[in-house]
BALUM-842355 format. One record per residue (C-alpha): x, y, z. Coordinates in nm, 2 decimals, decimal comma, always signed. Example, Ala and Ser with C-alpha at 12.3 -4.5 7.8 and 13.67 -1.06 7.14 Angstrom:
2
       xx       yy       zz
    +1,23    -0,45    +0,78
    +1,37    -0,11    +0,71
% end
This chain:
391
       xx       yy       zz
    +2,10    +2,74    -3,46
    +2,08    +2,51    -3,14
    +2,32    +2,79    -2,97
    +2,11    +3,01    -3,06
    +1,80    +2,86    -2,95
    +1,94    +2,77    -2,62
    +2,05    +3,12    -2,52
    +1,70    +3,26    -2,62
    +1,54    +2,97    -2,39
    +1,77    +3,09    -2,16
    +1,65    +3,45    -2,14
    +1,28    +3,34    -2,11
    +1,40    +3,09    -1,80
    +1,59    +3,42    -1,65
    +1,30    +3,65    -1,63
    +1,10    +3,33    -1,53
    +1,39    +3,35    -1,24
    +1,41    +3,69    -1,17
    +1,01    +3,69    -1,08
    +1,07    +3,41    -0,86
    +1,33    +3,58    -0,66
    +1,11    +3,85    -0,64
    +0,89    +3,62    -0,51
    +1,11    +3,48    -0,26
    +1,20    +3,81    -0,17
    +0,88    +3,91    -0,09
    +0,81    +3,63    +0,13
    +1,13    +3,72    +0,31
    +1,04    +4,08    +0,37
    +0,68    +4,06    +0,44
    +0,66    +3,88    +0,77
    +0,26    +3,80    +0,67
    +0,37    +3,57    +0,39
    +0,65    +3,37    +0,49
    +0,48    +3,03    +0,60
    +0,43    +3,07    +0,24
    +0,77    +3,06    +0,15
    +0,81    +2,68    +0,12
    +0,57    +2,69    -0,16
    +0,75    +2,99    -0,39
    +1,12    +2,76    -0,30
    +0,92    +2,44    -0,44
    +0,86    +2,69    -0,75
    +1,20    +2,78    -0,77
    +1,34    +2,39    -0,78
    +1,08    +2,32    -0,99
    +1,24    +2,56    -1,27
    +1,60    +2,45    -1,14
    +1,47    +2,10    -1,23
    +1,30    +2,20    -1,60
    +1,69    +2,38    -1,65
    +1,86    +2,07    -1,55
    +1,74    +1,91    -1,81
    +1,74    +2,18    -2,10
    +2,08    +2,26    -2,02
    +2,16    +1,88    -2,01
    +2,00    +1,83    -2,35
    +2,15    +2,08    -2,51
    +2,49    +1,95    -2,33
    +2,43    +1,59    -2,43
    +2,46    +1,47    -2,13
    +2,23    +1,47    -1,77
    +2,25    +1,69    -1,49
    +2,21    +1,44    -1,19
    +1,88    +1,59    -0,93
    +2,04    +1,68    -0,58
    +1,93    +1,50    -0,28
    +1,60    +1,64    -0,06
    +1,59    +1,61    +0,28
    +1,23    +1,51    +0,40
    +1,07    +1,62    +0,70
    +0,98    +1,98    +0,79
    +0,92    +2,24    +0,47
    +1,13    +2,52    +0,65
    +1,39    +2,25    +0,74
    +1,44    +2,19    +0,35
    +1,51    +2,57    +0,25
    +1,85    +2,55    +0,50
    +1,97    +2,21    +0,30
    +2,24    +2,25    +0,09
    +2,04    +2,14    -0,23
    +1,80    +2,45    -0,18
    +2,10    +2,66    -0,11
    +2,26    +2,57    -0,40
    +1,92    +2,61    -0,60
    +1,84    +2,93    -0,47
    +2,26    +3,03    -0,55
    +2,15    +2,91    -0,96
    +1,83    +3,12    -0,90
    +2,00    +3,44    -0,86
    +2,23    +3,37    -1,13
    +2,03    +3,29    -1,35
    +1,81    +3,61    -1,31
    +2,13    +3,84    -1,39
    +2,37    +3,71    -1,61
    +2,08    +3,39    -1,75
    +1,87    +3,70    -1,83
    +2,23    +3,95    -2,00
    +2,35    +3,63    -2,25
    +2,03    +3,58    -2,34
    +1,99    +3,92    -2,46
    +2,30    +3,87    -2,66
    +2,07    +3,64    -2,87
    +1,76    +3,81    -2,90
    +1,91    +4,10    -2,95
    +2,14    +4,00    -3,28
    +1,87    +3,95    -3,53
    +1,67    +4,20    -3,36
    +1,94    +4,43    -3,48
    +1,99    +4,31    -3,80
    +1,61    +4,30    -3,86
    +1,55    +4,67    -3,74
    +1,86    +4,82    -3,90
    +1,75    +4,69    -4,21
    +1,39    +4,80    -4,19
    +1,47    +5,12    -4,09
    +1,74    +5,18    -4,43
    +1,43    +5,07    -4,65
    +1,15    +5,31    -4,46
    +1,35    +5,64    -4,39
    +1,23    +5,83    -4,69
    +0,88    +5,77    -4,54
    +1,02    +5,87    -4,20
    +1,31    +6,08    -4,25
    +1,50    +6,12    -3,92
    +1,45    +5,79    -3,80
    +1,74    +5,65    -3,58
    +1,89    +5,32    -3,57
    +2,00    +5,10    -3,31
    +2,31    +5,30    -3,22
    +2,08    +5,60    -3,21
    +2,20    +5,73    -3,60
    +1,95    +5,93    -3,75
    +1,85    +5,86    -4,08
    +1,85    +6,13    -4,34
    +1,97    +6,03    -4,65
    +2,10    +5,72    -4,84
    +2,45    +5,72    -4,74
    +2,33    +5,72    -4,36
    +2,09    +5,42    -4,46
    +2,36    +5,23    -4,60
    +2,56    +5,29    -4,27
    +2,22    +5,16    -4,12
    +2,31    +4,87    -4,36
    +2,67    +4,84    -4,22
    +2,53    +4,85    -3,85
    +2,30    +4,52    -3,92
    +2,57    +4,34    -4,06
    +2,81    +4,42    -3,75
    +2,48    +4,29    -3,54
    +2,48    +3,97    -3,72
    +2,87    +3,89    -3,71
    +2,88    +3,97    -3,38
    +2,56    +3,76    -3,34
    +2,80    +3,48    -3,56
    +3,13    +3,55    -3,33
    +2,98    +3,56    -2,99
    +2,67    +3,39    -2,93
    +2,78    +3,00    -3,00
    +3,08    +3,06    -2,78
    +2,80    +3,24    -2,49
    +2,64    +2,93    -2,55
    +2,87    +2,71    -2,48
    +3,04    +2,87    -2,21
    +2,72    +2,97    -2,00
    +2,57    +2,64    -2,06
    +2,88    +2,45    -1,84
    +2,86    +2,71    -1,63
    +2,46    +2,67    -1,50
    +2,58    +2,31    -1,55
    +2,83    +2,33    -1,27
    +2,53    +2,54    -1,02
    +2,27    +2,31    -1,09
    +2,49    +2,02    -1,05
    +2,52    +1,86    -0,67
    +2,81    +1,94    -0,54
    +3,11    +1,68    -0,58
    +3,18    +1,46    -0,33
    +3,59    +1,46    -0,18
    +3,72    +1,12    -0,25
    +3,76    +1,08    +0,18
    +3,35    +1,18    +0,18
    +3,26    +0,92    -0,11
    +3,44    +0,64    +0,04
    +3,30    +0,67    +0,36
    +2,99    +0,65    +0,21
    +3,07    +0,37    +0,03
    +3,22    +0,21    +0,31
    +2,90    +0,28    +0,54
    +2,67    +0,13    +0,25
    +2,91    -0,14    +0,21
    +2,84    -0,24    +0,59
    +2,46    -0,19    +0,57
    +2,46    -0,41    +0,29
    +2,65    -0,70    +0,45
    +2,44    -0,63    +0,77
    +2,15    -0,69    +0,58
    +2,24    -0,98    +0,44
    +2,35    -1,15    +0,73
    +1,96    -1,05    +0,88
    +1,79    -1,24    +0,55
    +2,03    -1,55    +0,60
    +1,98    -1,53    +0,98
    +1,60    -1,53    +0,90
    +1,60    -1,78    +0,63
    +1,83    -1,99    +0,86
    +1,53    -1,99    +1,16
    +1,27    -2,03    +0,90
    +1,47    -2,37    +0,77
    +1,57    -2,46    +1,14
    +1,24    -2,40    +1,33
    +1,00    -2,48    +1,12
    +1,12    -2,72    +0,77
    +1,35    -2,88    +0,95
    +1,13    -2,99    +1,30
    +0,84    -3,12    +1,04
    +1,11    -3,35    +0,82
    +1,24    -3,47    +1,13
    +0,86    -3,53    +1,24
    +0,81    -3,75    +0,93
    +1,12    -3,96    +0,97
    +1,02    -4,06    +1,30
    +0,64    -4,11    +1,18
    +0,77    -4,35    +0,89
    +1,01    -4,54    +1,14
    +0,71    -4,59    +1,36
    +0,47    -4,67    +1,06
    +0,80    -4,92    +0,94
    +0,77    -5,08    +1,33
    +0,44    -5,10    +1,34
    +0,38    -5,32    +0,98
    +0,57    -5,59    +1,13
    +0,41    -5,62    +1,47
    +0,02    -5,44    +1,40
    -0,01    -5,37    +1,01
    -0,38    -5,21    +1,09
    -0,16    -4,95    +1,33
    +0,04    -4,84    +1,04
    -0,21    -4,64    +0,84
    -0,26    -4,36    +1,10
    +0,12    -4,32    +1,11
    +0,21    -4,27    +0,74
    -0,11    -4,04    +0,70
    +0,05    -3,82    +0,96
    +0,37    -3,82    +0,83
    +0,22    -3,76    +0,47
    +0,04    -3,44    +0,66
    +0,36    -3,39    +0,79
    +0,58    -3,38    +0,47
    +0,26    -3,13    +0,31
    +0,35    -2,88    +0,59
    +0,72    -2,94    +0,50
    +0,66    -2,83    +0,13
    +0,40    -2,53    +0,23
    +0,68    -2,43    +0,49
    +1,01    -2,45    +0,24
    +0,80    -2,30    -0,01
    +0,69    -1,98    +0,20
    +1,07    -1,95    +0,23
    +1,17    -2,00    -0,13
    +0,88    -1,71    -0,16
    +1,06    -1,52    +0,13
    +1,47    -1,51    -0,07
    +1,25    -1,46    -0,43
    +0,90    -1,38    -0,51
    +0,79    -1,61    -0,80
    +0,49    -1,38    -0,88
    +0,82    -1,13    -1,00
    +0,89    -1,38    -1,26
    +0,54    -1,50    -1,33
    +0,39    -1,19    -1,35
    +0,63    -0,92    -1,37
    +0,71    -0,65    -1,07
    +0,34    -0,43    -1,17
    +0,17    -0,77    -1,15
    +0,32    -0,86    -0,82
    +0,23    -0,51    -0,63
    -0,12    -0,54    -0,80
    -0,15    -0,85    -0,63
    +0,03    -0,73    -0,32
    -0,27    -0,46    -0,28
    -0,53    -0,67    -0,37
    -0,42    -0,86    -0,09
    -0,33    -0,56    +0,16
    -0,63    -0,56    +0,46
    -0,66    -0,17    +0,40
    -0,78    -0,06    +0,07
    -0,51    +0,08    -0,14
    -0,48    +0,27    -0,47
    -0,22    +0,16    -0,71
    -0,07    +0,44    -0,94
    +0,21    +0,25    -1,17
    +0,38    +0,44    -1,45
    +0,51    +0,29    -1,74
    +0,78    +0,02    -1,60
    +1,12    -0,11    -1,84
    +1,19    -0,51    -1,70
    +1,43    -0,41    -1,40
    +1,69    -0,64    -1,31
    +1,55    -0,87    -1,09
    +1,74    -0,77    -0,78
    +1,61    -0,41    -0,85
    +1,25    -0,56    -0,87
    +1,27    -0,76    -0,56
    +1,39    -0,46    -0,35
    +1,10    -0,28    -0,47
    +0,86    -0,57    -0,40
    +1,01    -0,63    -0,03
    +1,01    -0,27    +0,01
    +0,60    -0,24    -0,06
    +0,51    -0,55    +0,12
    +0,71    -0,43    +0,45
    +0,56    -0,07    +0,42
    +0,21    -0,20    +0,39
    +0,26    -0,48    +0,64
    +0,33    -0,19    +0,87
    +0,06    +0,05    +0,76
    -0,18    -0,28    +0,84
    -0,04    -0,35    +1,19
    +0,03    +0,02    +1,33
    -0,10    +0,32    +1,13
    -0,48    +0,28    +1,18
    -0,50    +0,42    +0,81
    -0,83    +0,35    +0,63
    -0,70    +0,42    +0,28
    -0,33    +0,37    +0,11
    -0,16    +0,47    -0,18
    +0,10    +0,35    -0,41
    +0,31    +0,49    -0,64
    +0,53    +0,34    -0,90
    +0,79    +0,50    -1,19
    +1,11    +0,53    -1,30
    +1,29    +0,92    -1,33
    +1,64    +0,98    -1,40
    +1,75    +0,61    -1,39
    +1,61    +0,52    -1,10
    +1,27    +0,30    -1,03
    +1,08    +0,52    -0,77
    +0,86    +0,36    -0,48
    +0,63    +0,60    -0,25
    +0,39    +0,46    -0,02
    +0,13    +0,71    +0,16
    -0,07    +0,60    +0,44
    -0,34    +0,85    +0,60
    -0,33    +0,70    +0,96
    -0,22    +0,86    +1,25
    +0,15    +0,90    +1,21
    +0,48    +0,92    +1,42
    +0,61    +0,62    +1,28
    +0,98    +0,59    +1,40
    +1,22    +0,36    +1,20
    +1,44    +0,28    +1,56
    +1,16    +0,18    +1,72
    +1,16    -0,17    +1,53
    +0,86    -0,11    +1,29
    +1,07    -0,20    +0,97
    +1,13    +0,12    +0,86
    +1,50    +0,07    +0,98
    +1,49    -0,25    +0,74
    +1,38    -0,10    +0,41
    +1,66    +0,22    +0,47
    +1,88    -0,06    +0,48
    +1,79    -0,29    +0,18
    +1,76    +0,04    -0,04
    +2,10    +0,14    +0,14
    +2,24    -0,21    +0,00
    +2,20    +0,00    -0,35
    +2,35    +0,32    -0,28
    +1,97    +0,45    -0,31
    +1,76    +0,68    -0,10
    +1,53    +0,68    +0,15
    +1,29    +0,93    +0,25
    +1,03    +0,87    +0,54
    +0,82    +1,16    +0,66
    +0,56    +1,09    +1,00
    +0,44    +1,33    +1,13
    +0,24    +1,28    +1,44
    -0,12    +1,31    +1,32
    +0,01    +1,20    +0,97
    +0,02    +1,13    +0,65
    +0,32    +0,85    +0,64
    +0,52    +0,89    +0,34
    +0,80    +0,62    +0,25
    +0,96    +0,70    -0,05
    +1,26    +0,55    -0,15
    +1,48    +0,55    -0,51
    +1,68    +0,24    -0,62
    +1,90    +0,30    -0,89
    +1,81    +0,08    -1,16
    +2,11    +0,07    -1,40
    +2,21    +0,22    -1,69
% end
């Protein structure tokens, strides 16, 4: 029954296909329409997308999304992913639409055939499936022996269709598999962003300790070894100096503990990562609009990339966009914790020109997740990025 159910899904999702290839087609042809061709592709990878995940229900397993390029619409259709969409599309429209048939068309055999042996006497002449005419009981029996051969065939063929067609829209939907040279290249060039990375934070964390912790500790020593001096010579002098160095140590502490803040949030543990963006926007100097989904606990690392993520994006929106409104969005899809931040200032952000955008690529990089950032001169600024968040 689930073969069967899946094939006749199947021949609803190919005519679904075959009008948007039409679609596509049309757009093509007709020079009038084609700025409207990035629309009617976003159609057709939004059915690619609702197949992934039929076909990878009924396969028990899940068809991975293939990457999108960001940036310009018509840009996107030439990417391999819509390529390889577009490839399924066409498939799907012919031979999606001919298997499916196969399934429909079984018990719609056996169901007429029959029908048509019990009416013929009120409709003598009547022909069957394989264009028999009806005219007495010997030919309705044959009738009889046709619905029968519909529904072994139906038995025989249509699990095996199933099956087979199933791995095969599997394989087109499917990004295409990396060469082991490609992935660990990859690999290797995320392995270096990574340890790039990290050597920024502990150069950071080192200056933060060095220039600032450090100087005020050393400033208290010398305030108490002067306090210490001064109780044996002028004990009224030595007030002033350990109330400095108790201001001192208090700057200290604030100092260490921005730091502490800086390698680990505490509001993460505290509050959990959807109480630390809240709090992140409540504090943001541009009013922004939180949309959180419904979040699992994330390991923490996961968490903390999404938080330093946020706060550098809006930290940016604040000091360069001239936005008056932001927006943030927060889910998880397909094993991954999603982060988009949309801005509605003036744009043409560029992440080499030292605005932090180069920063976040890279701690999302340290993941083996993606980055998209789209800046268009006149704008909106869209950073969207997806960390993989485990099993």
């Amino acid at each position: 029954m689930k073969e069967w159910k899946y094939l006749a899904g199947t021949m609803v999702v190919g005519f679904a296909a075959m009008l948007s290839a039409v679609l596509v087609l049309a757009c093509v042809v007709m020079i009038v329409t084609l700025p409207l061709l990035p629309r009617v592709a976003g159609l057709a990878r939004r059915l690619a997308t609702f197949e992934r995940g039929r076909t990878g229900r009924f396969l028990g397993t899940t068809i991975p999304q293939p990457p999108r390029e960001g940036g310009d619409p018509f840009v996107e259709l030439l990417s391999a992913s819509s390529r390889r969409d577009l490839g399924w599309l066409a498939m799907q429209a012919l031979l999606g639409t001919l298997v499916g048939s196969v399934a429909i068309g079984s018990p719609a055999g056996v169901v007429q055939n029959v029908v048509f042996a019990a009416i013929w006497p009120y409709f003598p002449g009547i022909t069957t499936t394989v264009d028999m005419p009806i005219r007495s009981w010997s030919d309705a029996g044959l009738a009889l022996l046709t619905a029968a051969a519909y529904g072994l065939l139906g038995l025989i063929f249509v699990p095996r269709l199933a099956r087979w067609y199933s791995r095969v829209s599997a394989a087109r939907l499917a990004p295409p598999s990396q060469s082991l040279v490609e992935r660990l290249a990859e690999v290797t060039a995320t392995r270096a962003a990574a340890l790039e990375a990290h050597g920024t934070e502990l150069r950071r964390i080192e200056r933060g300790l060095h220039d600032g912790t450090q100087n005020r500790l050393v400033a208290v020593v010398m305030h108490l070894g002067m306090a210490e001096r001064a109780l044996h010579r002028n004990p009224e002098a030595a007030l002033p100096l350990v109330l400095t160095a108790q201001n001192a140590a208090t700057d200290a502490l604030t100092e260490l503990r921005e730091v502490v803040r800086s390698i680990y949030p505490p509001v993460l543990a505290d509050r959990g990562l959807e109480g630390a963006v809240t709090s992140l926007a409540a504090h943001c100097a541009i009013p922004c609009t939180l949309g959180i989904g419904e979040l699992p606990r994330l390991p923490a690392a996961v968490e903390a990339a999404a938080y330093f993520v946020i706060a550098e994006a809006l930290t940016n929106a604040v000091k360069h966009s001239g936005a008056k409104q932001i927006t943030v969005g927060l889910w998880t899809q397909d094993r991954a914790l999603v982060v988009e931040i949309t801005d509605d200032g003036t744009g043409g952000a560029d992440e080499e020109q030292g605005s932090g955008l180069l920063g976040i690529r890279r701690r999302v990089d340290a993941f083996d997740g993606l980055t998209e950032i789209t800046s268009p001169h006149g704008g909106p600024t869209v950073v969207r990025v997806a960390i993989p968040a485990g099993a």
